[in-house]
Every structure is written in C-alpha cells, then in structure tokens.
Biopython code that builds the backbone (N, CA, C, O; Angstrom):
import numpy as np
from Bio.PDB.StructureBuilder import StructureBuilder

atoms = [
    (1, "UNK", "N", (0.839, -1.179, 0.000)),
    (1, "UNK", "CA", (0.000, 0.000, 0.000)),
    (1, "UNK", "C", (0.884, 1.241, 0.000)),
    (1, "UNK", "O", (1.882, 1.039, 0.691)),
    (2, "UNK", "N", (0.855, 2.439, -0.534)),
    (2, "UNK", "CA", (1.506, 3.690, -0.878)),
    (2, "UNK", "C", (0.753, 4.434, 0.240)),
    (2, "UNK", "O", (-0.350, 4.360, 0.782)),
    (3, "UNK", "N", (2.014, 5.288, 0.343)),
    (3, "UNK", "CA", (1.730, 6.190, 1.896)),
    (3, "UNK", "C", (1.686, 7.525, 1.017)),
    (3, "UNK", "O", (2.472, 7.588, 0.071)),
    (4, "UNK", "N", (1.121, 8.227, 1.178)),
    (4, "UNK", "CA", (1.436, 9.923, 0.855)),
    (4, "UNK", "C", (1.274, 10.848, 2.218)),
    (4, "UNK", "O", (0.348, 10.985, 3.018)),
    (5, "UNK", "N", (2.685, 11.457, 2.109)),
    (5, "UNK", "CA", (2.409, 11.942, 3.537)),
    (5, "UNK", "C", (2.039, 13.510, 2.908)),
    (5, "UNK", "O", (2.103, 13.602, 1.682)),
    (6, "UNK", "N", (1.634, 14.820, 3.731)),
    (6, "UNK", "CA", (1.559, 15.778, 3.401)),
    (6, "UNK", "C", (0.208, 15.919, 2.483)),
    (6, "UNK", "O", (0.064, 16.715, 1.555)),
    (7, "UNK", "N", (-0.904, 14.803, 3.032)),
    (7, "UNK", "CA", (-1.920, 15.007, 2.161)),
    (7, "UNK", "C", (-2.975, 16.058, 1.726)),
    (7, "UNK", "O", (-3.434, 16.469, 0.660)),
    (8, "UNK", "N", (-3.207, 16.391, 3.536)),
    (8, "UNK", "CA", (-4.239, 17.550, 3.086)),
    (8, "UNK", "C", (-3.648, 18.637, 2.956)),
    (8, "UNK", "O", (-4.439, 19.446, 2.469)),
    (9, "UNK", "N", (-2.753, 19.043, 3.122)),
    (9, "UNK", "CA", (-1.814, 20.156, 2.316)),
    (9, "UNK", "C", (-1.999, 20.234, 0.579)),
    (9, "UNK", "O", (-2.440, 21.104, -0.173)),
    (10, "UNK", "N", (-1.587, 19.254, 0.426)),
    (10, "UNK", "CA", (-2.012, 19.011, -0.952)),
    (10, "UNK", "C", (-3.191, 19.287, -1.573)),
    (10, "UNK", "O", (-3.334, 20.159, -2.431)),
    (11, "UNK", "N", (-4.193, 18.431, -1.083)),
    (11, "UNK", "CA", (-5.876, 18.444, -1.097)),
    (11, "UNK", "C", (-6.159, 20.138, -1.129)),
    (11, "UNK", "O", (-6.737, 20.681, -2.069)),
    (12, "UNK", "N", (-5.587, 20.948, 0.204)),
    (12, "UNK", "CA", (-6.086, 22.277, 0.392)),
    (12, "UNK", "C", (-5.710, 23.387, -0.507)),
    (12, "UNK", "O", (-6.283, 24.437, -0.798)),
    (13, "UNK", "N", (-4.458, 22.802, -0.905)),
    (13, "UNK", "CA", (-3.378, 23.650, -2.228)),
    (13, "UNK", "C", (-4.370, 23.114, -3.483)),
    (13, "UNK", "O", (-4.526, 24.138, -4.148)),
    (14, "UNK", "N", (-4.864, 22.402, -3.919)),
    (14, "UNK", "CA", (-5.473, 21.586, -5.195)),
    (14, "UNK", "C", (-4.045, 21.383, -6.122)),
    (14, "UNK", "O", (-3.822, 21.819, -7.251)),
    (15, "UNK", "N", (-3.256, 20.652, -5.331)),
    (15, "UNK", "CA", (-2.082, 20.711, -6.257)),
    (15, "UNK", "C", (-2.607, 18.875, -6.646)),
    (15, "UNK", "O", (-2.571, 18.630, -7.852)),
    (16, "UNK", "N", (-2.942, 17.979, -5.962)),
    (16, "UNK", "CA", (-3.353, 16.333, -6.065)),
    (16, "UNK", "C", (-4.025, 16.258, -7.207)),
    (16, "UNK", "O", (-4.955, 17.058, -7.305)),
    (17, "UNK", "N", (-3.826, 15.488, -8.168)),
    (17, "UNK", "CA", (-4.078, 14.844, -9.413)),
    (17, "UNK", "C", (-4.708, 13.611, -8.963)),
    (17, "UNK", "O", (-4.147, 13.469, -7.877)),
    (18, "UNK", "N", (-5.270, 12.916, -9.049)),
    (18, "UNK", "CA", (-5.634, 11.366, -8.990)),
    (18, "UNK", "C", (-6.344, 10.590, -10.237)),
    (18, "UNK", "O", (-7.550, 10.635, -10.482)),
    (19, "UNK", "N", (-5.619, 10.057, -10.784)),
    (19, "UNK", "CA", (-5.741, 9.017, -11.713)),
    (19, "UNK", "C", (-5.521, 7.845, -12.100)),
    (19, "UNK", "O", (-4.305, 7.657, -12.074)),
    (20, "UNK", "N", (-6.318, 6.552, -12.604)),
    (20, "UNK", "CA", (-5.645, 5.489, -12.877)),
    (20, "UNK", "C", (-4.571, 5.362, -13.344)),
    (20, "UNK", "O", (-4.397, 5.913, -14.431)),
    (21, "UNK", "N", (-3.496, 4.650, -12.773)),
    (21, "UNK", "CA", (-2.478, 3.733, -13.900)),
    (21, "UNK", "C", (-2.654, 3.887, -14.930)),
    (21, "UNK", "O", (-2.014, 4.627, -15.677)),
    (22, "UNK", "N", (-3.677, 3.135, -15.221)),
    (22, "UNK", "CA", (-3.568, 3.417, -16.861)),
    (22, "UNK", "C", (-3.651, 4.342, -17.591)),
    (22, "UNK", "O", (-2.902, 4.655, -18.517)),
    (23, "UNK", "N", (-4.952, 5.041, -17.062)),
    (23, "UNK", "CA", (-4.985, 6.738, -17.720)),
    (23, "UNK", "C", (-3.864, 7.212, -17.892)),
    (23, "UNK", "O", (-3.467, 7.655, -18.970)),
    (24, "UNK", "N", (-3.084, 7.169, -16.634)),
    (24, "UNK", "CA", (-1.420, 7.909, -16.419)),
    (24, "UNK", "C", (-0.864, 7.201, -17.627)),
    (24, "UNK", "O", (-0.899, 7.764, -18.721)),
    (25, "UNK", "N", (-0.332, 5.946, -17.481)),
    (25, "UNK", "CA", (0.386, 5.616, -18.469)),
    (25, "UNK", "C", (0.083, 5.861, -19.785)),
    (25, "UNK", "O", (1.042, 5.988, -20.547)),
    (26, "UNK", "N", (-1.240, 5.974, -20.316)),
    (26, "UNK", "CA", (-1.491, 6.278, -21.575)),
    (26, "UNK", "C", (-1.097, 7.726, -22.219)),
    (26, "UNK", "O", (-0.629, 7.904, -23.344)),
    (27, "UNK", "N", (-1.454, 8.902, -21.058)),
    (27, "UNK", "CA", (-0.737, 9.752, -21.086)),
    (27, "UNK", "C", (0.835, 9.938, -21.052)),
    (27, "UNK", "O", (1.249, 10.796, -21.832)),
    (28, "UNK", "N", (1.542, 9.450, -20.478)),
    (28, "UNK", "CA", (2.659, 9.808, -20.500)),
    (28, "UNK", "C", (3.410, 9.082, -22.412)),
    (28, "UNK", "O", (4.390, 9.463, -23.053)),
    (29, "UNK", "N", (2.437, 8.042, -22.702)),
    (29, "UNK", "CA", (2.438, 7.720, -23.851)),
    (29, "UNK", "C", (2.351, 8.386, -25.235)),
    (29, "UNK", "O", (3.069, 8.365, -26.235)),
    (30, "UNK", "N", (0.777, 9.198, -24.788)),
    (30, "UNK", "CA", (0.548, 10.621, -25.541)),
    (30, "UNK", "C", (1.671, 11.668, -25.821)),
    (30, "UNK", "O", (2.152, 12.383, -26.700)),
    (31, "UNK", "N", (1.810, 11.195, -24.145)),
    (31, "UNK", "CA", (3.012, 13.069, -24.810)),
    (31, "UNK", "C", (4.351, 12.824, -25.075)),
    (31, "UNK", "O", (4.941, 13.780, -25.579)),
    (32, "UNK", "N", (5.238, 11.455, -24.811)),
    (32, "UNK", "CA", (6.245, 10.865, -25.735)),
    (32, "UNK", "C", (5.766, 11.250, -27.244)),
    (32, "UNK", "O", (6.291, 12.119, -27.941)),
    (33, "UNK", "N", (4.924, 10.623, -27.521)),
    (33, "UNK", "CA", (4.446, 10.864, -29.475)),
    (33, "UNK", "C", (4.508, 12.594, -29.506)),
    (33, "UNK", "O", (5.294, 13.148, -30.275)),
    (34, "UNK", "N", (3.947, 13.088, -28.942)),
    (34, "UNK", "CA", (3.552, 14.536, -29.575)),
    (34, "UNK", "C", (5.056, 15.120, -29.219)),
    (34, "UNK", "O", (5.620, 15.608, -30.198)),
    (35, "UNK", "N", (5.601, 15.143, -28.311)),
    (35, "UNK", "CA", (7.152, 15.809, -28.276)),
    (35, "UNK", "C", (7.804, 15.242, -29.534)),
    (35, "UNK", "O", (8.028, 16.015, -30.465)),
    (36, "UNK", "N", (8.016, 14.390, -29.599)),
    (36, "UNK", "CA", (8.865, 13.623, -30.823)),
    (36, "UNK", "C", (8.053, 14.176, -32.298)),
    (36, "UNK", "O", (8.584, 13.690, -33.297)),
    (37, "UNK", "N", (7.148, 14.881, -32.530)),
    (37, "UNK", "CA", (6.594, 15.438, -33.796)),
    (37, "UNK", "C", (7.537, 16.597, -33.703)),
    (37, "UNK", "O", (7.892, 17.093, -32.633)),
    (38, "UNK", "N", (8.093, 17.178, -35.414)),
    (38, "UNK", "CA", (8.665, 17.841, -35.330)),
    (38, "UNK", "C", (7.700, 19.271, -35.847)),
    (38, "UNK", "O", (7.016, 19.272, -36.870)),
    (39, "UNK", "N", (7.836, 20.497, -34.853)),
    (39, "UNK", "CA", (7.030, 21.595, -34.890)),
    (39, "UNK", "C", (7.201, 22.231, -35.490)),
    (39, "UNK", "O", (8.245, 22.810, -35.189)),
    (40, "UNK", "N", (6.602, 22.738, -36.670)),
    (40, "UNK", "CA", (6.143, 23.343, -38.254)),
    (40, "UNK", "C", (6.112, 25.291, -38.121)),
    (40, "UNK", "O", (4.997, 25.805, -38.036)),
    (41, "UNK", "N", (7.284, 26.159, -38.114)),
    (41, "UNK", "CA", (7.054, 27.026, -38.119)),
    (41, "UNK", "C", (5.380, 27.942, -39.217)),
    (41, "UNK", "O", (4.754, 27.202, -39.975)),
    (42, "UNK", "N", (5.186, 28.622, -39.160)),
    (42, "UNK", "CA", (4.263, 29.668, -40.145)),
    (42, "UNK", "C", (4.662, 30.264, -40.834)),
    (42, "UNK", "O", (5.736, 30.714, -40.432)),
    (43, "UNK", "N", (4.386, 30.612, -41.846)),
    (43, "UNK", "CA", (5.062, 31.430, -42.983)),
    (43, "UNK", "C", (4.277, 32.773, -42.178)),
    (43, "UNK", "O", (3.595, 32.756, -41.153)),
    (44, "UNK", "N", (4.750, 34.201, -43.283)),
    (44, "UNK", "CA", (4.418, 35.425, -42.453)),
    (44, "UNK", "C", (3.009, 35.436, -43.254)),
    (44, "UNK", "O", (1.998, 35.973, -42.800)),
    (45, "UNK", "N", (3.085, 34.644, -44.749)),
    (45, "UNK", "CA", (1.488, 34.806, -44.799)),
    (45, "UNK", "C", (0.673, 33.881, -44.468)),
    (45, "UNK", "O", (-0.504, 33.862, -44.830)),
    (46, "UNK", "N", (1.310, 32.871, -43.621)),
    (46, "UNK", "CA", (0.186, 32.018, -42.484)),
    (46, "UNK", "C", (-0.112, 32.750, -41.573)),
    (46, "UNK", "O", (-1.190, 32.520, -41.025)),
    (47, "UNK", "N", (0.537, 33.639, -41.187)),
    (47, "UNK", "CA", (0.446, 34.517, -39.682)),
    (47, "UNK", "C", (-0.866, 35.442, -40.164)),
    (47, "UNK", "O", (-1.953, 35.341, -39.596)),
    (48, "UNK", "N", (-0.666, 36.205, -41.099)),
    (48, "UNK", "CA", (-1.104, 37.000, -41.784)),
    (48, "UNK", "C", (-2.529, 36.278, -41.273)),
    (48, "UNK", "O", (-3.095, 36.571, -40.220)),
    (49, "UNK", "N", (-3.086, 35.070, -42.431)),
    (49, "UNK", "CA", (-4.264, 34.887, -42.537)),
    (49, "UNK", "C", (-4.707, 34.098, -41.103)),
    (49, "UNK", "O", (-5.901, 34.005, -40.818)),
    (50, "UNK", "N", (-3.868, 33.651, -40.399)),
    (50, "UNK", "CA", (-4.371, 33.377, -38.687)),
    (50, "UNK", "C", (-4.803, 34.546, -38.451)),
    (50, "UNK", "O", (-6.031, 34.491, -38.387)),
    (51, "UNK", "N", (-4.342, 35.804, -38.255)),
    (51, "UNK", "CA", (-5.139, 36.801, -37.838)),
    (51, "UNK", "C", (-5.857, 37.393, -38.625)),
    (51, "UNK", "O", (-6.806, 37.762, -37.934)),
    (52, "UNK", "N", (-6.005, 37.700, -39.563)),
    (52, "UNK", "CA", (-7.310, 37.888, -40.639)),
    (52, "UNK", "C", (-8.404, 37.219, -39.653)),
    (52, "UNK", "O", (-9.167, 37.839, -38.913)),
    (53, "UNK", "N", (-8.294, 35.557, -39.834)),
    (53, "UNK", "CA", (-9.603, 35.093, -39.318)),
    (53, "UNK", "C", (-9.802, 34.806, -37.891)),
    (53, "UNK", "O", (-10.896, 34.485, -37.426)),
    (54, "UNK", "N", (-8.881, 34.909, -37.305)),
    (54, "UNK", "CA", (-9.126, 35.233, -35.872)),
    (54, "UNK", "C", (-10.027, 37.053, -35.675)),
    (54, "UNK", "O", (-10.501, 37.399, -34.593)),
    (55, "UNK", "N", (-10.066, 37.732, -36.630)),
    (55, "UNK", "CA", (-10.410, 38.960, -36.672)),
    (55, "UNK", "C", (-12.052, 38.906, -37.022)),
    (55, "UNK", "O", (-12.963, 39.521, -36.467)),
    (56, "UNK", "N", (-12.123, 37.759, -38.369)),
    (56, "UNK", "CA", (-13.289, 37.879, -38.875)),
    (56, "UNK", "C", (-13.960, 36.783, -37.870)),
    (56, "UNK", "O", (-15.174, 36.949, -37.995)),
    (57, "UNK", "N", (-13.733, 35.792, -36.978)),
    (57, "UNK", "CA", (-14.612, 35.095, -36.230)),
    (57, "UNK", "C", (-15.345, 36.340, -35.110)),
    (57, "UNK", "O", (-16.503, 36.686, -34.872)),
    (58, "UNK", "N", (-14.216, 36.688, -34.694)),
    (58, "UNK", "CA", (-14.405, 38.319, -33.573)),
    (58, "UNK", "C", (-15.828, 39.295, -33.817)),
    (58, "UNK", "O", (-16.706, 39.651, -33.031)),
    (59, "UNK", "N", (-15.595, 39.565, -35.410)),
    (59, "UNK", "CA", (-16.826, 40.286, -35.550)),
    (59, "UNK", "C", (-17.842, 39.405, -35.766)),
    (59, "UNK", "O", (-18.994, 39.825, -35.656)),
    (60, "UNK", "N", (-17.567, 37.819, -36.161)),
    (60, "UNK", "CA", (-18.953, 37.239, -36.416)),
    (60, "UNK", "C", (-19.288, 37.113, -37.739)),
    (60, "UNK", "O", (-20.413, 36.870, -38.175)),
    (61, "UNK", "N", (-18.119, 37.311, -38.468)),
    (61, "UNK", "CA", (-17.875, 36.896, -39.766)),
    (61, "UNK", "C", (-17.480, 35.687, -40.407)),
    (61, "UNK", "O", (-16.636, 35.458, -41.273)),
    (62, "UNK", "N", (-18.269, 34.978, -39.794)),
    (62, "UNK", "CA", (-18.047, 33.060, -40.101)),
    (62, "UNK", "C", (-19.437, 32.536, -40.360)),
    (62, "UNK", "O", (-20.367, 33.211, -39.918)),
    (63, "UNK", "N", (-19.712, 31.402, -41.030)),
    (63, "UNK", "CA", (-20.566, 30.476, -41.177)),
    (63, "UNK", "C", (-20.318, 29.387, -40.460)),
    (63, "UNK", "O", (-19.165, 28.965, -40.382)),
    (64, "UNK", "N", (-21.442, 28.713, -39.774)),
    (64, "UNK", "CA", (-21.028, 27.320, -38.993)),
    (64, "UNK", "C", (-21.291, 26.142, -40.364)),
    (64, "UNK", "O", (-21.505, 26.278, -41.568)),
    (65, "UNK", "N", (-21.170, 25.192, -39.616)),
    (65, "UNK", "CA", (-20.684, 24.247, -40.383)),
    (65, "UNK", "C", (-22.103, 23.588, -40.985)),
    (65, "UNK", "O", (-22.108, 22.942, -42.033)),
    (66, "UNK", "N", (-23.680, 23.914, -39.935)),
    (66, "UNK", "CA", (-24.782, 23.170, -40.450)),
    (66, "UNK", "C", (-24.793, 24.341, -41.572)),
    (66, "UNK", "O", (-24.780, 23.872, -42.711)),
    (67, "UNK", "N", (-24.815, 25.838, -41.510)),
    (67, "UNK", "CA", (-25.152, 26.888, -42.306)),
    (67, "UNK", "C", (-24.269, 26.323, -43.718)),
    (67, "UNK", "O", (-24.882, 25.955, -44.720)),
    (68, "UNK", "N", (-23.404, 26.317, -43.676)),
    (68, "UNK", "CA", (-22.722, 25.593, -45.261)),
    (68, "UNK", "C", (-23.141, 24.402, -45.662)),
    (68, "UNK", "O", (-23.126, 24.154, -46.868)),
    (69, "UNK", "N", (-23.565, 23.506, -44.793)),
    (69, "UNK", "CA", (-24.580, 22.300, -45.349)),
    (69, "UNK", "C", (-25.770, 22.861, -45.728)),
    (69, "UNK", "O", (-26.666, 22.228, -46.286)),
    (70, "UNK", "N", (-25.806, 23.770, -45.508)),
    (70, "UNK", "CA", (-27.872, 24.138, -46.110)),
    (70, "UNK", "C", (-27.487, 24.381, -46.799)),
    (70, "UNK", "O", (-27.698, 23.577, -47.707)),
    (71, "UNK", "N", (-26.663, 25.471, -47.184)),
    (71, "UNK", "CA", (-26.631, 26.349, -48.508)),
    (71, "UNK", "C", (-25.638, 25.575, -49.448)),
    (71, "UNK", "O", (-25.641, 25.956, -50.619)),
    (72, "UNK", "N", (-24.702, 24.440, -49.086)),
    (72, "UNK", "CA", (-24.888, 23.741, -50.375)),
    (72, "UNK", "C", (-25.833, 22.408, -50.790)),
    (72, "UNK", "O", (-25.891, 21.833, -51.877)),
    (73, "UNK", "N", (-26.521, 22.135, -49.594)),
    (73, "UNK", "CA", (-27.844, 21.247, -50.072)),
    (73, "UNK", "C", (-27.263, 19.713, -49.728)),
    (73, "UNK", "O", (-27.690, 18.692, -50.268)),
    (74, "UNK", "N", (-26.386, 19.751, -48.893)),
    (74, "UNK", "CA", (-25.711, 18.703, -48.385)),
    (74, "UNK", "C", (-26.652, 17.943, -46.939)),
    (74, "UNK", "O", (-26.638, 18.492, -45.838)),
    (75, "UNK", "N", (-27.375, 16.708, -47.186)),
    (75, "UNK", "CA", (-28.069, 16.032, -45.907)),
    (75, "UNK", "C", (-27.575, 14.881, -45.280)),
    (75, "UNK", "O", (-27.453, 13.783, -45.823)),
    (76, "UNK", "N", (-27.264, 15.192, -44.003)),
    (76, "UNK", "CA", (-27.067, 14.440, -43.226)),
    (76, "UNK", "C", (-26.825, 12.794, -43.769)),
    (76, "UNK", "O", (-26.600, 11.901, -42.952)),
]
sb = StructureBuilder()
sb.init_structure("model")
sb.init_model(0)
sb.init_chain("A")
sb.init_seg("    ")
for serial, (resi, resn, name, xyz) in enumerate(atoms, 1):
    if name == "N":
        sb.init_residue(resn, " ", resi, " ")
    sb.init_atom(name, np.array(xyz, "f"), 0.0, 1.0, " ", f" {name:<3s}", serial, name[0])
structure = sb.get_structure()
C-alpha cells in the first residue's frame, strides 16, 4: 500500500491529481508521441491569414458548419 504523507496540504493547495495507472500511463504515452513530432514554423502569410480570421470570427464573420450544409444542399 503507498503512503502519501503531506496530504491535506495538498488536497487544500489543489495541487493532487488522482488518476488510474492506466490513464497515467497512456498519457505519458501521448506526450512521448507529440514531443517527438517535429514543430512546423508559419510562414508570415500564415500569420497573416491566422489573424485575418481570428479577426473575422471576432466580428462574427463566419458560417457554422450546419449553415454551409444548407446552402450547399448537403443532408445528413
């Protein structure tokens, strides 16, 4: 049986995580893979159009995704 001393310190801080084994291990699995991907700078006109449409979602200048299924006549 595992002792944790310093518990309700912990508990009162909300620093305590509690999770299965496995969950844990699957995670620590997850993030082996995703570190080991190699990270894809932006060009300045990727940047560019990230903020373009980070601008046009802002004002509400987007269509959702059922609104483009109506209007091209696309059913479920």
């Amino acid at each position: 049986m595992s002792t944790i001393t310093g518990f309700r310190q912990l508990i009162k801080e909300k620093h305590l995580v509690v999770v299965p084994q496995k969950t844990y291990e699957d995670f620590l699995r997850w993030q082996r893979a995703v570190k080991s991907k190699r990270e894809v700078k932006m060009t300045a006109s990727e940047k560019r159009a990230l903020i373009r449409g980070r601008k046009n979602i802002a004002q509400g200048k987007y269509v959702t995704i059922e609104q483009l299924r109506h209007e091209l006549g696309i059913k479920d």
